[in-house]
C-alpha positions in Angstrom: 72.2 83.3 99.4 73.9 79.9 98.6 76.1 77.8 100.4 79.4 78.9 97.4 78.8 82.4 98.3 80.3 81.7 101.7 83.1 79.2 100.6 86.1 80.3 99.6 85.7 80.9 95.4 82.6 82.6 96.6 84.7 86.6 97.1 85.2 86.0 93.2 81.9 85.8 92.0 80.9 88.4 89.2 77.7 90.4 90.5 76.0 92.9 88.6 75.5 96.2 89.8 73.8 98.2 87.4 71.8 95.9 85.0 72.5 97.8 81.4 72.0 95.8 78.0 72.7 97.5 74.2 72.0 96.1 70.7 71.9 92.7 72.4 75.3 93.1 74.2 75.2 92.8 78.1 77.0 95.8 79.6 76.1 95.6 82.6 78.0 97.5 85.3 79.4 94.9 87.3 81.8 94.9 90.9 84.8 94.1 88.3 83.9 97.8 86.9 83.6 99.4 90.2 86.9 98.6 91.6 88.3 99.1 88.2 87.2 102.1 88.5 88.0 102.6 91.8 91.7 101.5 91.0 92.0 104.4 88.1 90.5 107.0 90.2 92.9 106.5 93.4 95.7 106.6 90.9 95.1 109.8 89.3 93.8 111.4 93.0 97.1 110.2 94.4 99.4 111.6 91.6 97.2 114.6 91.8 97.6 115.6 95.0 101.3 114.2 95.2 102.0 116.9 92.7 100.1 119.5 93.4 102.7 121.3 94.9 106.0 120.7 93.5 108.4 121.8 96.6 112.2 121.5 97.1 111.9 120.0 100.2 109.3 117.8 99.3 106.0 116.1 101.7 105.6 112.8 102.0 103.2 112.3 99.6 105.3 114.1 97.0 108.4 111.6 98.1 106.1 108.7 97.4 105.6 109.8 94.3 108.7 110.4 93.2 110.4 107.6 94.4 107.5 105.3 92.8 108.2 107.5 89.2 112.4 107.2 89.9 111.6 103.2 90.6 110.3 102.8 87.1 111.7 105.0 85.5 115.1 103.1 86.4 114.0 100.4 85.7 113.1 101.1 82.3 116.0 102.7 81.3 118.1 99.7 82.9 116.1 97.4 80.4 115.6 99.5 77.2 118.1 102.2 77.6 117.4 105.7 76.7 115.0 104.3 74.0 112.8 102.8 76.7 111.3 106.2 78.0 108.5 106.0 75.1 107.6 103.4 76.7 107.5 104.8 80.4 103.9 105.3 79.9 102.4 102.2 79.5 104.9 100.3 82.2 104.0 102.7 85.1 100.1 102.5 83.9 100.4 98.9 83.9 102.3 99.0 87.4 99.9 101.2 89.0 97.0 99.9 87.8 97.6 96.2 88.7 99.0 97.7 91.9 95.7 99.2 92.9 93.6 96.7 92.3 96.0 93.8 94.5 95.9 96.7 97.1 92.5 97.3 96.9 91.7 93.9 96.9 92.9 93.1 99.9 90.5 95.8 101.6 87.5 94.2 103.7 84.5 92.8 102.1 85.7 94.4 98.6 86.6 92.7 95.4 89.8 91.7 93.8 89.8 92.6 90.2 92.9 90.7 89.1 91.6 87.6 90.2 89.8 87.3 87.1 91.7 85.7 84.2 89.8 87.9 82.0 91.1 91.2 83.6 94.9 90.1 83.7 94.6 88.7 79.7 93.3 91.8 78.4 96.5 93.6 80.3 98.7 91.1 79.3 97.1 91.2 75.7 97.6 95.3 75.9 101.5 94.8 76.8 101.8 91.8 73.8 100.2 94.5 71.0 102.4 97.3 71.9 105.5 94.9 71.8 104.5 93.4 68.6 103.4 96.3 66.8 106.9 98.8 68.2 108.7 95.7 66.9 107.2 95.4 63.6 107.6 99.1 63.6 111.4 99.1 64.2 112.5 96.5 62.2 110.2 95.6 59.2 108.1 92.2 58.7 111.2 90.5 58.0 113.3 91.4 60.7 110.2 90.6 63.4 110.5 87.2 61.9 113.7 86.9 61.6 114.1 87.4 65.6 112.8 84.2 65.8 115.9 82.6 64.6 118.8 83.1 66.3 122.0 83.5 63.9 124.2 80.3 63.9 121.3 77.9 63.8 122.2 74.6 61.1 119.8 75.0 58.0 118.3 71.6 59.3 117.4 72.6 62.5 115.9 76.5 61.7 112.5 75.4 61.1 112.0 73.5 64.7 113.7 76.5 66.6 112.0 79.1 64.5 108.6 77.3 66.0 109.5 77.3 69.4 111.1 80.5 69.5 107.7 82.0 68.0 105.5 80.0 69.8 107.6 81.4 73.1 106.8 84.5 71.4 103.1 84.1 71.3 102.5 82.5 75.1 103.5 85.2 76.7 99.6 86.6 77.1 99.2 83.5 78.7 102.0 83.4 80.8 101.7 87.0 82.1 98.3 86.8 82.8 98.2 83.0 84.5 101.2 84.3 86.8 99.2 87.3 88.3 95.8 85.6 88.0 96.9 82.6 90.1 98.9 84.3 92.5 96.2 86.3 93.6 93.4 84.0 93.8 96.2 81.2 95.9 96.3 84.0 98.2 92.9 84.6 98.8 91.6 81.5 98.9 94.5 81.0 101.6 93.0 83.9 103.5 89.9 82.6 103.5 90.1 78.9 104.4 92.4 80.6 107.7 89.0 82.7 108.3 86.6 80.0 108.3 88.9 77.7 110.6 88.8 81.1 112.9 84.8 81.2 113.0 84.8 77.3 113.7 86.9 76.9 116.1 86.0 80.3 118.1 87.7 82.6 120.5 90.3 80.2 122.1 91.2 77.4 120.0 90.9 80.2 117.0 94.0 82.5 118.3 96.6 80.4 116.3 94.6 80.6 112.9 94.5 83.8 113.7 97.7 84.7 114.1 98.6 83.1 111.0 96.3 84.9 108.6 97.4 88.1 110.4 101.1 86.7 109.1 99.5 85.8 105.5 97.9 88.9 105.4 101.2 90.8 105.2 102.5 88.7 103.1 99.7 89.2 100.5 100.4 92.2 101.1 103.9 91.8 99.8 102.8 89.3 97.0 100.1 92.5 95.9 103.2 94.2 95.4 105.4 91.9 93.9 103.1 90.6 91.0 103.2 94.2 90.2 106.7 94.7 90.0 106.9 91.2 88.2 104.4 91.7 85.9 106.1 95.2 84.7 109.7 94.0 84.5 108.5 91.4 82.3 106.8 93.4 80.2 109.7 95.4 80.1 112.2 92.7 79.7 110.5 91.3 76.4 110.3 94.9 75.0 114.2 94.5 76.2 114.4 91.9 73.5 112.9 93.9 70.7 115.0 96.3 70.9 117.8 94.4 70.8 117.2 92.7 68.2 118.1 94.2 64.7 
């Protein structure tokens, strides 16, 4: 095994599990696909169980449920309004799915999924289409562009805010999916810098690093959390701005 494997980018290397190749295309099944995996399965398990048995007095998986379904739910009707619950859906996928994979992440000796650029993109890319297309939808080709503009603007300054307002529009991917992306990997590469100084130093002069990444360790436990939340409420606040605008 080489040295990077033990350094601290080395947790976010890509290793291929089941080697699979068709028409030319490499698909193989990798550790990104096992803890995505992983992630959708705990989700659905957990909601099953939660609701399997829908009581008055509710357990306390049922409680955790439905406080994590009232959260959003809130939420989305605080930033959408009653036209937001079409959109419940995809929020609380996104929210639970990112979730899962932070919390999962931070398991021993696993992998974290949204440390990879290309995962968080393809969410953030996900949350851009629906907006784009719901917003074409509701109010025509020429009112999608025409959001771009705010009303007011002197003729001779339209075009130069139309192409920052619509080039705001169209960084969002980026945006969404560097926040998460970075966030995550700061953490761990935190964590495991803290770890190596524990090894080096051993049992005695080790206790302070140790102490520490227990202390980061709930804290990325928080920030798993958080970029979760922030991540959804984003979404959620540029879907705000669609709606709005007619």
């Amino acid at each position: 095994m080489s040295a990077e494997s033990y350094g601290p980018l080395g947790q976010f290397k890509i290793k291929k599990l089941v080697d699979l190749e068709f028409a030319g295309i490499d698909i193989s099944f990798t550790n990104t696909s096992l803890y995505m995996f992983i992630a959708t399965f705990s989700i659905i398990v957990f909601m099953l169980l939660a609701t399997r048995k829908k009581s008055l007095i509710p357990a306390r998986l049922q409680v955790v449920a439905e406080s994590i379904y009232g959260f959003l739910e809130n939420m989305v009707t605080a930033s959408l309004g009653k036209e937001g619950k079409k959109f419940f859906p995809l929020i609380f996928s996104l929210f639970s799915f990112i979730l899962m994979c932070n919390v999962w992440g931070m398991t021993p000796y696993s992998f974290t999924v949204t440390s990879h650029i290309a995962v968080t993109f393809t969410l953030a890319m996900i949350a851009f289409l629906a907006i784009t297309i719901f917003a074409i939808a509701r109010n025509g080709f020429v009112g999608f562009f025409a959001m771009f503009l705010p009303s007011g603007v002197p003729w001779w300054m339209a075009p130069i805010i139309f192409f920052i307002e619509f080039f705001s529009f169209l960084i969002r991917p980026v945006t969404l999916s560097v926040r998460l992306f970075a966030n995550i990997v700061a953490g761990h590469v935190l964590l495991k810098v803290v770890a190596t100084f524990i090894v080096s130093l051993g049992v005695i002069f080790g206790i302070l690093p140790m102490a520490f990444a227990i202390v980061m360790t709930g804290f990325e436990l928080f920030v798993a959390v958080l970029q979760s939340y922030i991540f959804a409420i984003l979404v959620c606040a540029y879907l705000g701005e669609v709606t709005k605008a007619h």
